[in-house]
N, C-alpha and C positions, 0 to 999 in steps of 0.2 A: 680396245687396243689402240685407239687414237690419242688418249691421255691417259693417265696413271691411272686415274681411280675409273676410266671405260675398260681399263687392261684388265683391270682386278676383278669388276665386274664379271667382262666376258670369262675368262679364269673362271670363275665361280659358278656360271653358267653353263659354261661348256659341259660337265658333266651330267647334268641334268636334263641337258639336251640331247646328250648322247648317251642318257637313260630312255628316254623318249625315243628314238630313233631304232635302241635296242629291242625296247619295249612295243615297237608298232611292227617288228617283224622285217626290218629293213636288211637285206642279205649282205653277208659280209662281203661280197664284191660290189656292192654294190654300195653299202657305207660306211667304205672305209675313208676315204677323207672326212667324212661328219667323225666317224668312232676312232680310228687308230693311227691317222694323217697320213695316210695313201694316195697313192694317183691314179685313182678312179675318176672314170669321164664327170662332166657335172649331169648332175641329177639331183634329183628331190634333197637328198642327205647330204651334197657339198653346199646347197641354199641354204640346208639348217647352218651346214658350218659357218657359212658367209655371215646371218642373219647374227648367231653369237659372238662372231670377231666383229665384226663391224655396227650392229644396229644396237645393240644392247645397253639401254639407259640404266637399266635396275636387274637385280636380281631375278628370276625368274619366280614368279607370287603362284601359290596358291589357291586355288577358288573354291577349296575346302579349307576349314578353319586348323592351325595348326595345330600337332597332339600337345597337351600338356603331359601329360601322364601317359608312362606303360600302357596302363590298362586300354587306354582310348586306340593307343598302337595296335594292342594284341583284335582287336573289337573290328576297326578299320579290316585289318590282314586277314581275320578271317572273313568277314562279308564279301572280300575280293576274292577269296580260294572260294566261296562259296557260290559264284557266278555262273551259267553256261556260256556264257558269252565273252566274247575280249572287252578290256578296258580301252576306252576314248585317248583318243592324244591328250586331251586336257586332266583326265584321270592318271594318266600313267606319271605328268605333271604332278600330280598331287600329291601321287605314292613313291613319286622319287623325292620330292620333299621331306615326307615323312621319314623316307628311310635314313634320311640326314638327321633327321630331328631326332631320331630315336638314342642316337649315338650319345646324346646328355641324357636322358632320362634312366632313373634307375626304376631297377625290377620290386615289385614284392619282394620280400625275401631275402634279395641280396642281389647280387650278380648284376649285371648288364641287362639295360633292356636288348641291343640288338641280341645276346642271346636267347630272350626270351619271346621276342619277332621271329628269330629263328627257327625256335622250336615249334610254334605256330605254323610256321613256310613247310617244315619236315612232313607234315602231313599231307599235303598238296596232292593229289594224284597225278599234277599235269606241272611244267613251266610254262605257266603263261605270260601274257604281257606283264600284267600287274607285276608275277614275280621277277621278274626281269628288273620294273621298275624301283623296285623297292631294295633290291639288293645295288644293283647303280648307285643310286643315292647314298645306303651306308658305306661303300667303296670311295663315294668323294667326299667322304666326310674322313677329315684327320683324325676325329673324336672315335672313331669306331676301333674298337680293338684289332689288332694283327689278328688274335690265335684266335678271335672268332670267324675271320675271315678263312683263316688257313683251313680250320676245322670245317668249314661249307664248303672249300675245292674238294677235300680229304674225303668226301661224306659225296658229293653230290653226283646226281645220274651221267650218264655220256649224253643223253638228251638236253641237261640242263647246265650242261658243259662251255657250249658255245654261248648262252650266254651271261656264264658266268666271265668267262674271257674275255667280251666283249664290256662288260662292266670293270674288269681291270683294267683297261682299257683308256677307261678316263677316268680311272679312280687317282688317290693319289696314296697308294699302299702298292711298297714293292719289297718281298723275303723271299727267303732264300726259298720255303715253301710252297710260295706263291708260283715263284721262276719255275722251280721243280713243274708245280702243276702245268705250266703252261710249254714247258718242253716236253714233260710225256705224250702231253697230248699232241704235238707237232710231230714227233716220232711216229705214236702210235695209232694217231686216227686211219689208220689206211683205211681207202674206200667213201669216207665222208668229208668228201672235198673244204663242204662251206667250213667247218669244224676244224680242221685242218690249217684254211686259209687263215681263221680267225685266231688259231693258236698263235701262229708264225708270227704273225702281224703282232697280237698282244705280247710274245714275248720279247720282239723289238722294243716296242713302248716301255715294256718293266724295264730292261735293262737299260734305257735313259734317265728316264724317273731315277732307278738306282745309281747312277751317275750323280742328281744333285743331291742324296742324301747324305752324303761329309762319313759316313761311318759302311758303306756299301761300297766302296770300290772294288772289293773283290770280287764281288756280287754282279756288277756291270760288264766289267771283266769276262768275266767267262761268259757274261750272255754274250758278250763281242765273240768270243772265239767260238762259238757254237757256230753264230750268224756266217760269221767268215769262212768259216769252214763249209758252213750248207753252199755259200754263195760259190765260192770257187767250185765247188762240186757238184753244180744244178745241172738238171737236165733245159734244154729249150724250154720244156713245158713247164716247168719250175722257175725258171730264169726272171719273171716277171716280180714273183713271187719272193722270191728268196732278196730282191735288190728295196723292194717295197718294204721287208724286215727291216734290214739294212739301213736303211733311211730312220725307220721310227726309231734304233738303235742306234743314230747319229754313230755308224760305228766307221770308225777314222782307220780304223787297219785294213778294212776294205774300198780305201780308194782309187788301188790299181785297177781292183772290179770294175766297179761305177766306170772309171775312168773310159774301159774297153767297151762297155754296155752303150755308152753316151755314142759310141760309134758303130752300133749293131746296123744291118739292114733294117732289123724290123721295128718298126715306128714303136710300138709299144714295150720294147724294151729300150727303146730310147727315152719315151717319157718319163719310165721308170728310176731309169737313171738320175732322169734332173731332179726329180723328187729326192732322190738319197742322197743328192747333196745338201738339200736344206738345212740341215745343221750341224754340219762341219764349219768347223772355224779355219780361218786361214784365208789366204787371199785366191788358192787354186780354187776353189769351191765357187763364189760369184764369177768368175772367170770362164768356170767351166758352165755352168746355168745362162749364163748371158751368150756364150757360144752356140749351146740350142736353140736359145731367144731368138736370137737374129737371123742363124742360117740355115734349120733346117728346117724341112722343106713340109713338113704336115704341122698341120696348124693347132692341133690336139698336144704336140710336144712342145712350140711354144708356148701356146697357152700355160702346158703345165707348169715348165720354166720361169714363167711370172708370178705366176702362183710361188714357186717357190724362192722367189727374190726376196719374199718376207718376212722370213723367218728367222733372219738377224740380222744384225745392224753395222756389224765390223765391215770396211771397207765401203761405207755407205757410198762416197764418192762414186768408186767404181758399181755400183747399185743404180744409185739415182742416173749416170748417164746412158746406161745400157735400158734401163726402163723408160725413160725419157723417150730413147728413140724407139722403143718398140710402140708405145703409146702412140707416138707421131707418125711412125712410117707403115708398120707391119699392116696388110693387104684387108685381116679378118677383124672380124668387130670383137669377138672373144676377146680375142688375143691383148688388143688395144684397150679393151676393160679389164681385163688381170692385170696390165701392167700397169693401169693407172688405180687399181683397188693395193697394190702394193705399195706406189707410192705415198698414197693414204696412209698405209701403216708404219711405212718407213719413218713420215713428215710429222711421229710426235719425238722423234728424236736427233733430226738431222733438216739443219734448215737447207742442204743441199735439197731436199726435196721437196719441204714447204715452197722455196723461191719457184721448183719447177711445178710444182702446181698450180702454183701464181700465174705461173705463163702460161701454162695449157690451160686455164680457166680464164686467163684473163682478166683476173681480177688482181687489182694492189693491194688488198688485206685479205686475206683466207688465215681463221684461225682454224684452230684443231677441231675446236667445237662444231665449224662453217663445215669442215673438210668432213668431219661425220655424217653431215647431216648430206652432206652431195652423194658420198659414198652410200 
């Protein structure tokens, strides 16, 4: 995210990482900023996040050879259903690769190979990691058909549910079917919290995705007024939940909510808050983030606030100096590394922030490249 082709990289990365993340069993409260860009405290799964926005020189490689052929897919997928044991972080890496890769290959026969990865996975007795990982993969592959994916929500267990959700998540496939699955299940999971959580959140996520697809507007649309709707009408114990949707649906008809939430007693619905402003456009939205930055008073809400300074670039002016000073003055070291890992991502597009890099580093030439590698 520090130059065009680190952006594209991380992009291309991200999902695979957050097939990884999916695949190691990471709980949806606990990886939702890695998986569905929540504001969940840091832990293990906002480092993955950090590690793919920021460190990521190359795509994430294989340490298994890649499939050429169907066959070699179908051979892979079953040795993995045939395990007692979980797959490795570096394994789950592999078969999230593959499951990208399969999306070109054709079948014997005819058809698609991921159909015929699929038909393989149908047998499975359990969702394990592997299959976790290997469905992620063809989710962030453009190449992979819709109406096979559609067909695996339509078919798949309440077990293998969450994370299928979680692999929509950071996929880049969003229909009208898809939505559908991911709202029944936000409705209808009663009782199974993580499942639940993990709907809500992905179906935020689909209906932005479906926002940049140019032929989905209506589709975004109404995930907005679902969201909006749940939000004005949460309960306290919801309230967290519903605003964190909210935010992954960059959904702009709820910024009275937000607005009211940013001013809650309780700190974690206030952190909540800054997060859902992250990608609202307009100048209320940095205004309102940099107002938590500076004044309020736990250090969990600024921090998240800086975190969410990053996440676009309009008004950068008013960005870079509200970051500036939180880098400079604010009391916690967190805080003063989020706001200075934002102005990293700000400064491949806005030399307001390169210059203030420069100062707070000290140095007279910081290029993007320098700024990487500091970050």
């Amino acid at each position: 995210m520090i130059t065009a082709t680190r952006a594209a990289r991380a992009i291309a990365a991200l999902a695979i990482v957050g097939a990884v993340a999916n695949a190691m069993g990471v709980g949806a409260r606990d990886a939702k900023r890695a998986v569905v860009w929540s504001s969940s405290a840091n832990d293990t799964a906002l480092a993955v996040l950090e590690s793919a926005t920021h460190e990521v020189t190359a795509p994430p490689t294989s340490s298994a050879a890649r499939v050429t052929t169907c066959d070699e897919a179908k051979t892979r997928v079953t040795a993995m259903l045939a395990r007692d044991d979980e797959v490795t972080s570096d394994e789950a890496m592999d078969l999230a690769t593959m499951g990208g890769d399969v999306a070109s290959l054709a079948a014997d026969g005819g058809g698609t190979c991921v159909d015929a990865v699929l038909a393989v996975m149908r047998t499975a007795p359990r969702c394990s990691r592997g299959w976790s990982a290997v469905v992620s993969g063809m989710l962030a592959s453009p190449s992979t058909p819709d109406d096979a994916m559609e067909r695996l929500a339509a078919e798949t267990t309440p077990a293998c549910a969450e994370l299928l959700l979680r692999g929509l998540s950071t996929g880049v496939h969003a229909t009208p079917r898809l939505v559908a699955f991911a709202e029944t299940t936000a409705f209808g999971a009663t009782g199974e919290e993580s499942r639940r959580t993990t709907a809500w959140l992905a179906l935020g996520t689909l209906g932005r995705l479906a926002s940049t697809l140019g032929d989905r507007a209506d589709l975004a649309a109404h995930v907005e007024d679902v969201i909006r709707t749940a939000l004005r009408g949460s309960s306290e114990g919801d309230r967290v939940l519903m605003l964190e949707a909210a935010g992954n649906a960059a959904c702009a008809s709820c910024a009275p909510e937000i607005a009211l939430a940013a001013l809650s007693p309780r700190w974690d619905v206030r952190r909540a808050a800054a997060s859902a402003w992250r990608f609202q456009s307009g100048a209320d939205a940095p205004k309102a983030i940099c107002a938590l930055l500076l004044r309020d008073k736990t250090s969990s809400v600024r921090e998240n606030a800086a975190w969410a300074m990053r996440w676009r670039d309009d008004d950068d002016v008013e960005r870079v100096e509200c970051l500036v000073t939180a880098a400079a003055t604010d009391p916690t070291d967190a805080v003063r590394r989020a706001a200075r890992g934002s102005l990293v991502v700000l400064a491949e597009g806005s030399e307001d922030a390169r210059s203030a890099l420069r100062h707070i580093d000290g140095a007279h030439d910081v290029s993007s490249d320098t700024l990487a590698q500091r970050e």
